[in-house]
N, C-alpha and C positions, 0 to 999 in steps of 0.2 A: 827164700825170697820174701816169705811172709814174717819174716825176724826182725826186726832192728839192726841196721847195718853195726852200728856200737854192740850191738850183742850177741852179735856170732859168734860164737866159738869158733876159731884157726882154722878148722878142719872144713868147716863149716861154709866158711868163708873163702877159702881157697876153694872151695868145689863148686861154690857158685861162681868165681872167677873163672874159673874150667869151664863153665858151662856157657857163661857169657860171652867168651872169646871165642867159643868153638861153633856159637849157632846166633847169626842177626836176630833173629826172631827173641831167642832167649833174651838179647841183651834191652831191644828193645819193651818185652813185656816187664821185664824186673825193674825200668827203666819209670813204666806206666804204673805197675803195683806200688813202687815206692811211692809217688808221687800222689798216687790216690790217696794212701795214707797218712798222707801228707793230710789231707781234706779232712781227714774223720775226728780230725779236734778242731769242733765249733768253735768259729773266728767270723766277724762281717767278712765280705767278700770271697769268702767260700762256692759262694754262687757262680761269680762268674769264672773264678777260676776253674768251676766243673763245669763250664761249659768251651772251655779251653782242652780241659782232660778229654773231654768226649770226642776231641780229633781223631781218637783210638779209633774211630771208624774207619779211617784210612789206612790204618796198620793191619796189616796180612794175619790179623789175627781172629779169625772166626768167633772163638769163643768171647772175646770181649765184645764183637760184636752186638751179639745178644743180650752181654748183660749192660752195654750201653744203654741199648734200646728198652730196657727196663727199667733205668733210671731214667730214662724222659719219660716212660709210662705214667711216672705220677712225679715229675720234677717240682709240685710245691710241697712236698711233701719230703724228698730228697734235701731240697735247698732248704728247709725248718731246721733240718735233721744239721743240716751243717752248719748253721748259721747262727742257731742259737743256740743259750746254752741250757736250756730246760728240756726235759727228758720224762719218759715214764715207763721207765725202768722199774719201780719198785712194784708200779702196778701192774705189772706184764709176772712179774717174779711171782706175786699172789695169784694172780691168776692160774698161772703153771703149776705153780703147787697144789690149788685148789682141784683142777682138771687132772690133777696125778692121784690124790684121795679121791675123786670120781672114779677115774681107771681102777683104781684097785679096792674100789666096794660094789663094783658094779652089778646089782640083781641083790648085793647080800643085807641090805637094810633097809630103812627107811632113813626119813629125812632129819629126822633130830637125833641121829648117830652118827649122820654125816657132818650135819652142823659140828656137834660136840667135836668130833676129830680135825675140826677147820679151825676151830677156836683153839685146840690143846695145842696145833702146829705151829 
């Protein structure tokens, strides 16, 4: 379900077809998943179409339930994320890699061995 319909594999495809015809529920969440990701390439009006999406509250599906109600937790923050097309990705990336040379010198040096190992990465 989390594939690109164009890039499933036969096998792949046919099992979600199986799954889709054999359970409402199924046909509707893969229904809902596609179209979400539908949203997740920053375009104007991504906004209001996720507040179109969020209908999923209606649907007998618990677990979206929840994660609906986390994307209104911080919906300006959501709608940026869909709407526009700036990101900070790279800075999240350095950050991670920094916090992972954290993890794995943790107690064995000091701080201008950790610098040096931030710089050499």
């Amino acid at each position: 379900m989390l594939t690109r319909p164009d890039r499933l594999r036969d096998k792949d495809a046919e099992l979600l077809r199986t799954l889709t015809a054999a359970c409402p529920e199924m046909t509707e969440l893969a229904w809902l998943v596609h179209s979400f990701a539908e949203l997740l390439t920053p375009a104007p009006g991504n906004d209001t179409r996720l507040t179109e999406w969020t209908a999923a509250r209606a649907a007998g599906l618990p677990h979206l339930h929840s994660f609906t109600r986390g994307l209104e937790h911080d919906r300006a923050a959501v709608d940026a994320g869909l709407t526009l097309p700036h990101h900070n990705g790279r800075a999240e990336g350095v950050d991670t890699r920094t916090e992972k040379i954290m993890r794995q010198m943790h107690g064995r040096a000091g701080f201008r061995l950790l610098r040096h190992r931030i710089l050499l990465a």
